[in-house]
C-alpha positions in Angstrom: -1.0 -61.7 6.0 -4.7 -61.2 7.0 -3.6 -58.6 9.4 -1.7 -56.5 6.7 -5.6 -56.8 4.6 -7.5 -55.7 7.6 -5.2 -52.6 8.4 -5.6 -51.7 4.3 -9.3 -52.1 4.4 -9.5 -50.0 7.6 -7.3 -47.1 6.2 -9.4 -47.5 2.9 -12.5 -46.6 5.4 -11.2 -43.8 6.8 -10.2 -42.2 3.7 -13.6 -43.2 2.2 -15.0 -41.3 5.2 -12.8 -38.4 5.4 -13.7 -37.7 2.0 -17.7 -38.0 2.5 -17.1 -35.1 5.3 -15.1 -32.8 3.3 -18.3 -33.2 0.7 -20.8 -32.7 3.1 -18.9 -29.5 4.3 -18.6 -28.2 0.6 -22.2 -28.8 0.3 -23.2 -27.3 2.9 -21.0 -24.2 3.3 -20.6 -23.6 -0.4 -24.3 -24.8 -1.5 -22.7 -27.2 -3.7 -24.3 -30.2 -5.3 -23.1 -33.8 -4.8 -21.1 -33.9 -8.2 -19.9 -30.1 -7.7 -18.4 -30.7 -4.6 -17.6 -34.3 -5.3 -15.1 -33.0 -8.0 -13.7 -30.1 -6.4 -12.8 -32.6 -3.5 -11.0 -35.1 -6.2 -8.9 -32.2 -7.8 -7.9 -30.4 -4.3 -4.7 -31.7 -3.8 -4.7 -30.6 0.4 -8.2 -32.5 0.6 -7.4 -35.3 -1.5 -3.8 -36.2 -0.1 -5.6 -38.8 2.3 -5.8 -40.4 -0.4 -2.5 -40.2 -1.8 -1.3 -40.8 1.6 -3.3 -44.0 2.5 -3.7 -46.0 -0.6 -3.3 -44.7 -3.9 0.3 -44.5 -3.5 1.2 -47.5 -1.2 -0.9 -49.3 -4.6 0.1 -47.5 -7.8 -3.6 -46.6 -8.3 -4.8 -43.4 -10.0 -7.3 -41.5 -7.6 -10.8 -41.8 -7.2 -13.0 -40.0 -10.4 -15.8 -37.9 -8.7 -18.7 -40.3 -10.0 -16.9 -43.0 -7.4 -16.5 -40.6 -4.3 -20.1 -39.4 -5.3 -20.7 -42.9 -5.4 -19.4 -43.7 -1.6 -21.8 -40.3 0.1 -25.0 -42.2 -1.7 -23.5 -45.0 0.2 -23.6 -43.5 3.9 -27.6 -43.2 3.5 -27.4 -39.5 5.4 -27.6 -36.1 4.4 -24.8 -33.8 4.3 -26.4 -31.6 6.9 -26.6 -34.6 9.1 -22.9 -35.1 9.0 -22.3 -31.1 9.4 -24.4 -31.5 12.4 -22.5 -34.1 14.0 -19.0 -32.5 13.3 -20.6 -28.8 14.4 -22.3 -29.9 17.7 -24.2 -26.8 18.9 -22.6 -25.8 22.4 
């Protein structure tokens, strides 16, 4: 079923992604740093049920720990206010 592992990997992404925004937002509204905002994002049920939603549950896996999500922003290579700036286009 390679198209079944393609769709999980690309629903994996997306939650990997939406995750990294909801940091950068927290980081830069809030003045949070990484870990700070990294955690709150872990324990926030409303921001974390993309998660729940799109793999934890379909795979009986406990949720990320903040160190991992932390772990996937270091990964994107850009600042949060980079990614603020791209979801806050100035008019």
């Amino acid at each position: 079923m390679p198209e079944t592992a393609h769709f999980r990997a690309v629903i994996r992404e997306k939650a990997r992604l939406a995750v990294c925004r909801e940091i950068a937002l927290l980081m830069v509204d809030q003045s949070l740093t990484l870990n700070e905002a990294a955690g709150r994002v872990v324990k926030e049920p409303s921001l974390n049920e993309t998660f729940l939603n799109a793999r934890w549950n379909a795979h009986s896996i406990e949720p990320p720990l903040p160190g991992t999500v932390a772990t996937w922003f270091r990964d994107l290579r850009v600042t949060p206010e980079q990614i603020v700036r791209h979801l806050r286009p100035k008019s």
